[in-house]
C-alpha positions, 0 to 999 in steps of 0.5 A: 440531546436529540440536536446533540446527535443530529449534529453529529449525524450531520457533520459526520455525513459531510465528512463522507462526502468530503472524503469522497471528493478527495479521492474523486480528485486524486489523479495520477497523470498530474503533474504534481504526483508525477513527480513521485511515481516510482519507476517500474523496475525499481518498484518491482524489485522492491516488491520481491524485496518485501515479500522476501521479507515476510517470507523469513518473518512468517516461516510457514508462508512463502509468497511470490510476486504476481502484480504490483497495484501502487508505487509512490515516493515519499520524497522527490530524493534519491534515498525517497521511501517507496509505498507499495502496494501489491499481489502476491500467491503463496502457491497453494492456489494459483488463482487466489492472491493475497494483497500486500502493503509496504513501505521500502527503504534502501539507503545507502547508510542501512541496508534494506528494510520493508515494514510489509503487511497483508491485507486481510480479507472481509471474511477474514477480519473479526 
């Protein structure tokens, strides 16, 4: 039983470490990822897309943009979905913003849609 857990203590101590590695490595000046980085505009009008969206979801809330932290395409195509991740205020507060994450599409064959999620605090999570 006791070499049971420590392989399982050990194994999940490597995962930690090799997860670390990962992100440590993850730069985007590469190449590679320039490739999928969306344009600022464009990510930024996508941004005010989502939270326009969440607004009419969540009635009793109304966000507006303030920063935009991450845009990448998923595909080097023109109709690529883009993943978002930005700051919003809902106003009541000036000096506190929420973090948001979404995934935007807009194609041609639909109209626009943003699967949108806030990003809760630690305080907030149960």
């Amino acid at each position: 039983m006791k070499s049971i857990i420590c392989i399982i203590i050990l194994s999940y101590a490597f995962l930690l470490i090799y997860s670390g590695v990962i992100v440590e490595e993850y730069d985007y000046n590469d190449p590679f990822y320039l490739k999928f980085k969306t344009n600022t505009t464009i990510a930024q009008k996508a941004a005010n897309f989502c939270l326009k969206y969440y607004n009419e979801k969540h009635k009793n809330e109304t966000y507006t943009f303030v920063n935009l932290t991450f845009a990448m395409n998923e595909t080097e195509g023109p109709d690529s979905l883009i993943n978002l991740m930005f700051t919003g205020n809902n106003g009541t507060n000036p000096n506190i913003n929420d973090d948001f994450q979404g995934i935007y599409e807009n194609n041609k064959k639909k109209n626009e849609t943003c699967d949108i999620t806030k990003i809760p605090y630690r305080s907030q999570i149960g």
